[in-house]
Structures are given as structure tokens and as C-alpha cells.
N, C-alpha and C positions, 0 to 999 in steps of 0.2 A: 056360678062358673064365670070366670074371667072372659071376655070379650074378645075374640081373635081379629086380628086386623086382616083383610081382605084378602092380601097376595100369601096368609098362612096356607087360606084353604084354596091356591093352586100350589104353593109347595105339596101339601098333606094328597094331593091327586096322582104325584110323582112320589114321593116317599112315606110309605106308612108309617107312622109314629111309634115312637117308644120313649118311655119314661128313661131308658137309659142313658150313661152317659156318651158311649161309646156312638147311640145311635145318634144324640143330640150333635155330639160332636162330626159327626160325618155332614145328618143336614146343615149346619154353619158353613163346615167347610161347602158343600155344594152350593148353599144361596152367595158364595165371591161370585162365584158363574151371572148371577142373576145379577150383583149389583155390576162388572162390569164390563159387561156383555151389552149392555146400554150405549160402551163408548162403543162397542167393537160396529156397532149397527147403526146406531144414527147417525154416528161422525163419522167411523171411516168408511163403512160400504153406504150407505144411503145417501146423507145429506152433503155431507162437506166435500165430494168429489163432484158434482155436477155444479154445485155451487161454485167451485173452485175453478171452474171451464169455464161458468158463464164470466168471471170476477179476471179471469186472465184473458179470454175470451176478446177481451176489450182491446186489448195490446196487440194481442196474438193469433194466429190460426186457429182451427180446434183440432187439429189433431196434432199442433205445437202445444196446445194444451192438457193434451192426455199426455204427450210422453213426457212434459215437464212434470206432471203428476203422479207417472211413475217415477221419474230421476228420485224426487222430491221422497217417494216412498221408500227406493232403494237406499237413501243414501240415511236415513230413521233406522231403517232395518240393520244397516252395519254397523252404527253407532251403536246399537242393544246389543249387537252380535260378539262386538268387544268387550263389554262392559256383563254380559251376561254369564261367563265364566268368572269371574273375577267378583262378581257379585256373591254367586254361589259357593266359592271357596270362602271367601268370609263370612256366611251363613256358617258354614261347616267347622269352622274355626272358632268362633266367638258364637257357635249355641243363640243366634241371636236372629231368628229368621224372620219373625211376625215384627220386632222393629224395623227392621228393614223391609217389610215389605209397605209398613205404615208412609214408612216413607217415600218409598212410591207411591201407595192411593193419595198422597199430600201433593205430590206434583205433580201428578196426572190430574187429581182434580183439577188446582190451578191453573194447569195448560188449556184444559175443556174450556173452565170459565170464561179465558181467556179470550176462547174464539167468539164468546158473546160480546167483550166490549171493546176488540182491538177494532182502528177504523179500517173498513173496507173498500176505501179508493182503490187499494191497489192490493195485490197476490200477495207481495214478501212477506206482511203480515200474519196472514191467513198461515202459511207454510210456516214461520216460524211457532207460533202459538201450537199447532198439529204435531210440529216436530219434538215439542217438548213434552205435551203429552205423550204422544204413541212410545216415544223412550222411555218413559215413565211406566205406562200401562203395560208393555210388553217385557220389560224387565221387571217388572214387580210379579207375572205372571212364572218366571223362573222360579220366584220362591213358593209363591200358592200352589205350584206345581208339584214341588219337594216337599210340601205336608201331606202327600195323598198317604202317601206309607205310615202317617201320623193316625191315621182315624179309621184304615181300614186294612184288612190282613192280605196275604195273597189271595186267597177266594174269592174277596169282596173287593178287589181295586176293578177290574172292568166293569162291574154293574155299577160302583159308586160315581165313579171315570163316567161313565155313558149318563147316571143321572144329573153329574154337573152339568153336562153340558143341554142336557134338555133345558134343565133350568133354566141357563142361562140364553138359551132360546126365547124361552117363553117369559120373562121379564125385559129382554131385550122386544121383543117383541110387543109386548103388551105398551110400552112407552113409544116405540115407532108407529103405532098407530095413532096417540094422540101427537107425538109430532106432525103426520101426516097431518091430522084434522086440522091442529094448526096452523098449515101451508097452506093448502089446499082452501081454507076457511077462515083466515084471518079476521073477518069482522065482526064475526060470530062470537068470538074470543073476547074482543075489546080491543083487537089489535089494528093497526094504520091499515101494515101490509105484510108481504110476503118474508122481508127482508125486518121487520119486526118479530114475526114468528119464529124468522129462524134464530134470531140472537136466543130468544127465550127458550128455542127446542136445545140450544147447546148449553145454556144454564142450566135445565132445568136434568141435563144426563149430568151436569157436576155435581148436582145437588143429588140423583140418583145413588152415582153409584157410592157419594161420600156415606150417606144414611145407609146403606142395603151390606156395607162392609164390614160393621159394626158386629153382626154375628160369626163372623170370623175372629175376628180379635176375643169376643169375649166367651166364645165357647170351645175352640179348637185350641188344643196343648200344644207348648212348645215342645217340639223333641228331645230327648234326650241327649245331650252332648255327649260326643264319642271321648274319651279322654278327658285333658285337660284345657281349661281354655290357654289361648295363646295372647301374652303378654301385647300389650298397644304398639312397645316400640319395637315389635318383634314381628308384628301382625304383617308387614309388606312381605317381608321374605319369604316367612311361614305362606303365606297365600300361593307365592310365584313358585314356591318348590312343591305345592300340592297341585297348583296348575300340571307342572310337568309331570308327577304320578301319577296322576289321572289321565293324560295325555300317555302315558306308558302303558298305563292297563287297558286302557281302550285300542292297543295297536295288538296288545298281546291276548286278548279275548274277541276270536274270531265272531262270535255271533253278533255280541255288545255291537262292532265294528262294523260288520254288514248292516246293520240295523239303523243303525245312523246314518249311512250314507244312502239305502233305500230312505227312509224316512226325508233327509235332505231332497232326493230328487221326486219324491210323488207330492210333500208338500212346497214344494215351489211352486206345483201345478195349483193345490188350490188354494195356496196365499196370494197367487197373482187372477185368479178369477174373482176372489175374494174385492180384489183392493181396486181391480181394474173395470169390472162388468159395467157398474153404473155408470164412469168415463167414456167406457166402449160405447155403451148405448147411448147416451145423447150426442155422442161423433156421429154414429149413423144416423143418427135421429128420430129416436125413441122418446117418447114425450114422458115428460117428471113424473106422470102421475102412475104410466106403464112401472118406469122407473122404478120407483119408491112404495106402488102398490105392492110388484111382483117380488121386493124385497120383503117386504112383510108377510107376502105366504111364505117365503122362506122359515119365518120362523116360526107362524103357527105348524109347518108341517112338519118343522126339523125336530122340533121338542117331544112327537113320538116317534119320529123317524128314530130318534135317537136312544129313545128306552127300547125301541124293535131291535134296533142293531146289538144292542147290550143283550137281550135273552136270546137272539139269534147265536150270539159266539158259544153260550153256554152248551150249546149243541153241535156247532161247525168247527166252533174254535176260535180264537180273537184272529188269528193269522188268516184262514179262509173267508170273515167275516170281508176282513178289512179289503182282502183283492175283490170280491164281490163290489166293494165301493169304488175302486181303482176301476176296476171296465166300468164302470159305472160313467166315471168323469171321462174318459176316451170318448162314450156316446154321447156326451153334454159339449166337451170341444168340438168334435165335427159337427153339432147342428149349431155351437156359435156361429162358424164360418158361416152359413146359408142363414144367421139371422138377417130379418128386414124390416119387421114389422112389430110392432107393442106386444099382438096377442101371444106372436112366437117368443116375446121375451117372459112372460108369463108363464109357457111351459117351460123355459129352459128353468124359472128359478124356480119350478115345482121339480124338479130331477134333480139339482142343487141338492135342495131341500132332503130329497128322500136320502143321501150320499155324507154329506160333507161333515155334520155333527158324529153322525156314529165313527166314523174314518178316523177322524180327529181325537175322538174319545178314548178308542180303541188304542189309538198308538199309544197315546199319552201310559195308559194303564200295561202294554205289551213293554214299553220300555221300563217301566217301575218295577214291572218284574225281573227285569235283567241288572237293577240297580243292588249294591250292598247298600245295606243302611246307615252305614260308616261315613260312605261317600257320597248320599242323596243329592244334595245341593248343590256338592260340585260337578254330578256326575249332567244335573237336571241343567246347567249352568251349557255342558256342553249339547246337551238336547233342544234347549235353545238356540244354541249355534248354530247348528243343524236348520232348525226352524228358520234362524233370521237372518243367514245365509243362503238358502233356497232365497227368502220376500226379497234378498238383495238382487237376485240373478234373475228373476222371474220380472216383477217389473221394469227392469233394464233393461234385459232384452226385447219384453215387448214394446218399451220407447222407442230404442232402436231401429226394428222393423216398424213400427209405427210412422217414422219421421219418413226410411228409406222407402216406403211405398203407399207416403202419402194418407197414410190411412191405417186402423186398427184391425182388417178383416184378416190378413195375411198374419198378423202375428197370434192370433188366437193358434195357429198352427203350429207353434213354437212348443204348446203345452204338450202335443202327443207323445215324442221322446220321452217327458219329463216321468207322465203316470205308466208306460209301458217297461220302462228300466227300471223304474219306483219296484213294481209289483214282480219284475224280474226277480230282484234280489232277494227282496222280502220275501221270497220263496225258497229263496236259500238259509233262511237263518232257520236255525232249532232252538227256541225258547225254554224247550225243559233244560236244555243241556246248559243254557247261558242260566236260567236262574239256580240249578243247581253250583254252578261256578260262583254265581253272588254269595249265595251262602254259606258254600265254604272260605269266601274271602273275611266275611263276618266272625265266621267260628274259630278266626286265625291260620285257616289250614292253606297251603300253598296252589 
């Protein structure tokens, strides 16, 4: 018998095997979670944001340092936000989604690596290299997004949805610990210093998630092309007049609509706890290791938190799952406000942990089922928008309050609106009724 390579038998823990193709193709597609979930966690919530405060730090205030760190976020998140409709119509168009999305892991790689060899005198660098990845990483997740409907039925999209993202827990995770050892333990490694390890922790997620992607490309199907493809010189217009039908049907399909804009406002709340916590916490003065330890229970806990929330909906429902997770993060922002101390950051990111993977999962597969299949990519292109419109509004404003009062504790209060309206709405949408409207848009029926 062939020799399995280590990280199979934590996949095989989360997904029971099968010789088949449909099964094989589902794990592929779930291990993108695992290869890059690596950026999502060492770079942008761990390492490169308290790095980024000490490296501006130098010029600057620190809490001119967190909100330049949110601008800096906000302003990546709008640039995907554009480019993230427009991506997904040409997926939809030219039948060509896993090129495109190659093309992203190529310059998100690069952007990673990048943060290991640009010099770090000064911030501009740092933000630019971050900036080019995260547009990379977060637009190529539009498409990886739009293959779920590829590999699994309506039955199987919320438990598939929920194992991605354990995965990508638990591989994100497993790599953030040895990042940590090598901060924390530089010498032990072979390395100078601190400032050595870390070049090698952001190599070393380039080099992650470029190898850990490869099962995507070679085992998950392209889709089926609706139609015909559309001609090159043809391809602009054909895009911007499918932008605007998709922008008509989304006005004219009330649940599709609520759903979007609930989903817009509850994840503002936790792309901006996401991006912002670790910044937060060394403003008040949380030490690295609270820091970056309490991130990493995040992800041993999140990766069964996250298969629990996936068999929990199959019983409540993805809709009541998901508000269970929304009061959830109402109880995580009011004890940000009263954080002060390491060990309270430690429980907040074990509450994190229990919430934010299945939340996430959950919506992802609740909007796939409101999607036709016709319109995947372009539809998943404005689901992003949604997403990367919230990270635009959500960091920004907490700069904002950040700057005008001096400090980050006040704006943690900004997120309560955001999960209370979220879970408003989303209690307004009927999912049978919207995916029964997907399918008869499929079937040609009006």
C-alpha cells in the first residue's frame, strides 16, 4: 500500500474517504481551505498586523498605527470589491474559472513572498506587498467559491461548506504554530532573530499554499458552460451587460436581495474583528505571544466548532444555525470593550473560535442555494461584493473612531449595529422560496 503523507490523515479525520470521483472531487475542492487559509492566518490576522504597528510604530503613534492598518485594509477590500463582479462574469462567460483562479494563487503567491524579501525600513512596503496579495487571495476566493455547486448537490453544499472551512482551520492552523515556534524560538531554528523568522514564516505560507492548491486544479471539474462561449472581442461588453442582469435579478428576487444585504452587514462585524483584533490588542497592550498564542486556539477550536455547526443546521436549519452564531458575536464585542488583560484575550479568541468558521460556512452554502447555476460566478462575484464591502466599512470606520478617541476601545462598539441588523434581516429571507425561484430560472421558466 502507498504511503500517505501526514496532513492526508488529518484530512481523512474530517472527511471519510471514498474511491469515488464525486467524493474525491469534493475533498480537492475542500483542501483550497487548507492551502489558503495559511494566508488568511499568519499574514493577515496573526503576524503582519502587529508587525505592521511595531514597523510604523517607529514614525507614528500606535493607535495612528492601527487605523492606518485599517485604511490600508479598507482600501484592498474595495479594490476586490470592484474587480470581484467583473471577475465572475468572465468566469461565466468564457467557462474558464480554475484559469482564473490559477491566476490568482500566482499572484497571491508572489505578493506573500514578497513580504519575506521587501526591505523593512519603513511601512509603504510592507502595505504594498499585503496589498497585492490580499486582492489576489480574496478575488481568487470569488471563484473557488463558485465551484461549490461543482462537486456537491443541494443536500451536500452546507456540510461540504462547513468541512472546507474546518480544513482550512486546521491547516491554517497547524502551520501558525510552527510560525509561532519560530518567533518565539528563533535560535533553536538556526535563525539570528525574530525579524529572521518572520521573513521565513511568510515564505514559508507562499510556499504553503502554492503546493496544498494543486489538488484543486487536478481533481475538481470545470463547470459546464451555460451556452456558448463569448467571442474575445466581444468579451467587454458581453461581461458589462451580464453585470447589469444580474444586477436586475438580484433587485427583482426579494430573498436573493435581503440576503445579501443581511449577509453585507453581520459580515462587516466579523471581517473587521478578523483583520482588526491583533492590532487592537497590542494598542492596549496585549503581549505577542497572548496575541498569536490565542490566535492559534482559534483554529484548533474552530475546525470542530465548524463540522458541529454543519450537523447542528441539519437539525435547526442553516438560517437558525447561523443567528445562534450572530448573538454569539454580540457577546464577543461587549467583552472586547472591558478587554485588558492577555488571559481575557485568550477567552475572547476561544468564543471566536466556537462562532466565526461555521457562520461563515453556513452563509457561503445558504447563498449557493439561492444561486442558478447559469449565473454562479457572476452571481458569487456579487456575494463577494457584499463580503468586501462590509471589510471596506468595517475597518474604516473603526480607524475612524479609533483616531477620534484616541484609542481602539470605543470603536469595538461600532460592530453591535452591524451583527443585530445582520440577524434582523436574515430572518426575513425564505430560502425554499428563493431556491425554488433559482431553479425555475435554470429550467427557463419565468
Amino acid at each position: 500500500m502507498r504511503a500517505r503523507p501526514l496532513f492526508w490523515y488529518g484530512f481523512a479525520m474530517i472527511a471519510p474517504l471514498d474511491p469515488g470521483t464525486r467524493a474525491r472531487a469534493q475533498r480537492a475542492w475542500c483542501f483550497y481551505d487548507w492551502a489558503n487559509s495559511a494566508f488568511a492566518t499568519s499574514v493577515v490576522a496573526a503576524l503582519l498586523p502587529p508587525f505592521f504597528a511595531r514597523v510604523a510604530g517607529r514614525t507614528m503613534a500606535a493607535h495612528d498605527a492601527t487605523a492606518l492598518w485599517g485604511y490600508a485594509s479598507a482600501a484592498a477590500l474595495a479594490v476586490t470589491a470592484l474587480l470581484s463582479p467583473i471577475v465572475g462574469a468572465v468566469a461565466d462567460r468564457t467557462g474558464r474559472r480554475k484559469p482564473l483562479l490559477l491566476f490568482c494563487v500566482v499572484v497571491g503567491v508572489a505578493g506573500t513572498f514578497a513580504l519575506a524579501i521587501v526591505p523593512w525600513t519603513g511601512w509603504p512596503a510592507l502595505l504594498g506587498a499585503f496589498g497585492f496579495a490580499f486582492i489576489a487571495f480574496a478575488t481568487g476566493n470569488v471563484l473557488y467559491d463558485s465551484l461549490l455547486p461543482a462537486v456537491a448537490g443541494p443536500t451536500e453544499m452546507h456540510e461540504v461548506s462547513s468541512r472546507g472551512f474546518a480544513l482550512g482551520y486546521l491547516g491554517g492552523g497547524i502551520l501558525l504554530a510552527v510560525h509561532v515556534a519560530l518567533v518565539i524560538m528563533p535560535r533553536r531554528f538556526g535563525l539570528p532573530d525574530a525579524d529572521a523568522a518572520m521573513r521565513v514564516a511568510f515564505a514559508s505560507t507562499a510556499a504553503w499554499w502554492l503546493l496544498f492548491a494543486v489538488p484543486l486544479f487536478r481533481d475538481v471539474p470545470e463547470p459546464p458552460r451555460e451556452g456558448e462561449a463569448t467571442p474575445l472581442p466581444k468579451l467587454a461588453g458581453a461581461v458589462f451587460a451580464q453585470l447589469g442582469e444580474t444586477i436586475g435579478q438580484i433587485r427583482q428576487r426579494r430573498d436573493l436581495l435581503l440576503f445579501l444585504v443581511a449577509f453585507w452587514l453581520y459580515s462587516d462585524g466579523i471581517g473587521t474583528i478578523i483583520k482588526m483584533a491583533t492590532i487592537y490588542g497590542a494598542e492596549i497592550g496585549i503581549g505577542p505571544r497572548d496575541l498569536v498564542g490565542s490566535l492559534l486556539l482559534v483554529q484548533l477550536v474552530a475546525a470542530p466548532a465548524s463540522i458541529g455547526f454543519g450537523r447542528l443546521s441539519t437539525r435547526l436549519g442553516p438560517q437558525r444555525t447561523v443567528l445562534i452564531g450572530l448573538m454569539g458575536y454580540v457577546g464577543i464585542t461587549i467583552f472586547a470593550f472591558f478587554l485588558t488583560k492577555g488571559w481575557q484575550f485568550w477567552i475572547l479568541g476561544g468564543l471566536v473560535a466556537l462562532f466565526q468558521g461555521g457562520t461563515q460556512a453556513l452563509s457561503r452554502s445558504m447563498f449557493a442555494s439561492l444561486v442558478p447555476r447559469s449565473q454562479v460566478s457572476g452571481l458569487f462575484g456579487f456575494y463577494s461584493v457584499s463580503e468586501k464591502l462590509a471589510g471596506v466599512v468595517g475597518p474604516l470606520l473603526f480607524g475612524i473612531v479609533t483616531q477620534l478617541a484616541h484609542g481602539g476601545r470605543m470603536a469595538t462598539l461600532t460592530l453591535l449595529p452591524l451583527f443585530l441588523g445582520g440577524a434582523w434581516l436574515l430572518m426575513r429571507v425564505d430560502l425554499a422560496r428563493g431556491a425554488k425561484e433559482a431553479a425555475a430560472i435554470d429550467a427557463g421558466r419565468p
